[in-house]
C-alpha positions as CSV (number, residue, x, y, z in Angstrom):
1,X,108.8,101.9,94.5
2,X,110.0,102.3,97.6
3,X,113.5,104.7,98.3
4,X,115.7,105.0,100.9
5,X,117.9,108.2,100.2
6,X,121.0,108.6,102.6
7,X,123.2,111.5,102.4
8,X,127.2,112.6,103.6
9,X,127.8,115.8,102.1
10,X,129.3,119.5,103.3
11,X,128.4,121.1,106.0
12,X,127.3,123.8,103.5
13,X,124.9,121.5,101.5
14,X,123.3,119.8,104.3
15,X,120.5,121.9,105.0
16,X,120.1,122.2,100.6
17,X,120.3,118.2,100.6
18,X,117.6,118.1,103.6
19,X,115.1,120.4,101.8
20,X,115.5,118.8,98.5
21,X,114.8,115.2,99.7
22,X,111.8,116.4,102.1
23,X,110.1,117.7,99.2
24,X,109.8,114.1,97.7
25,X,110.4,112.2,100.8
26,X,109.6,111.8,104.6
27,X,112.9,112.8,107.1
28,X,113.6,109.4,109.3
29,X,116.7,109.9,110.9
30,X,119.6,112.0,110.5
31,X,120.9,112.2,107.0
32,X,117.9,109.2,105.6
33,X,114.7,110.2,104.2
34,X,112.0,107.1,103.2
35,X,109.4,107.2,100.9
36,X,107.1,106.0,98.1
37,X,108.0,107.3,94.9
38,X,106.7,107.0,91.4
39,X,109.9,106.6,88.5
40,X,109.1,109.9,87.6
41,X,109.2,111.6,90.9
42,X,112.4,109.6,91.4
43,X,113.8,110.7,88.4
44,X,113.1,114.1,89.5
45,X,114.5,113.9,93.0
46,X,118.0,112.5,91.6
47,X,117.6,115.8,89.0
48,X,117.4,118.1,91.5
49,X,120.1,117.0,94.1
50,X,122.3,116.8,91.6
51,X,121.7,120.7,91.2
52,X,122.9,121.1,95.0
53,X,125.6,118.5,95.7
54,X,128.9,119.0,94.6
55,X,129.8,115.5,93.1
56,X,133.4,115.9,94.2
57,X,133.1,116.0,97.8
58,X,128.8,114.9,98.2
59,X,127.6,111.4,98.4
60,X,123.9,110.8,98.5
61,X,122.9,106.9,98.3
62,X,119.5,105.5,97.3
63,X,118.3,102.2,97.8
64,X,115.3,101.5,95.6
65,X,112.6,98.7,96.9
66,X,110.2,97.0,94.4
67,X,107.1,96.2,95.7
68,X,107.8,92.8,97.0
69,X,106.7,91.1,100.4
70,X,109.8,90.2,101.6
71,X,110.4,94.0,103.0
72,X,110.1,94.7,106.4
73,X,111.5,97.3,109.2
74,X,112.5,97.3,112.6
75,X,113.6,99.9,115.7
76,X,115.5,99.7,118.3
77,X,115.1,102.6,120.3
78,X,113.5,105.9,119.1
79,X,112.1,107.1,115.8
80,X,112.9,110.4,114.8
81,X,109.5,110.3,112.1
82,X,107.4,108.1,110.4
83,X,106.2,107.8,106.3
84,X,102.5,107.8,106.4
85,X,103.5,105.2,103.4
86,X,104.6,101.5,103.6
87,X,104.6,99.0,101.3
């Protein structure tokens, strides 16, 4: 599957929130990380954010892609990084 993890959380979490995601995912733009993820590593992502964010005051979104043809991404303007994987 393919995830799209998006993050708003405290200034004091962002840097925790950053490294977390980079270890499962590739850093796009500020606050999204892209990648392709097993279930398990997914589960295991979601496991350990929720360690760091406080669920009071953190948000972290993921949109979750199925392997489907319909997907597709566009630019406009610069890209910050690239996942070496695309469906």
């Amino acid at each position: 599957m393919y995830v799209i993890m998006a993050y708003d959380v405290n200034v004091d979490r962002v840097v925790k929130v950053l490294k977390t995601g980079r270890r499962y995912l590739t850093w796009v733009q500020n606050s999204v990380l892209e990648g392709e993820l097993t279930r398990a590593q997914f589960e295991h992502l979601k496991s350990d954010l929720r360690k760091v964010i406080d669920p009071d005051q953190d948000a972290v979104r993921f949109y979750v892609i199925k392997r489907d043809p319909c997907f597709s991404k566009e630019f406009l303007g610069t890209t910050k990084n690239e996942p070496d994987q695309i469906i």
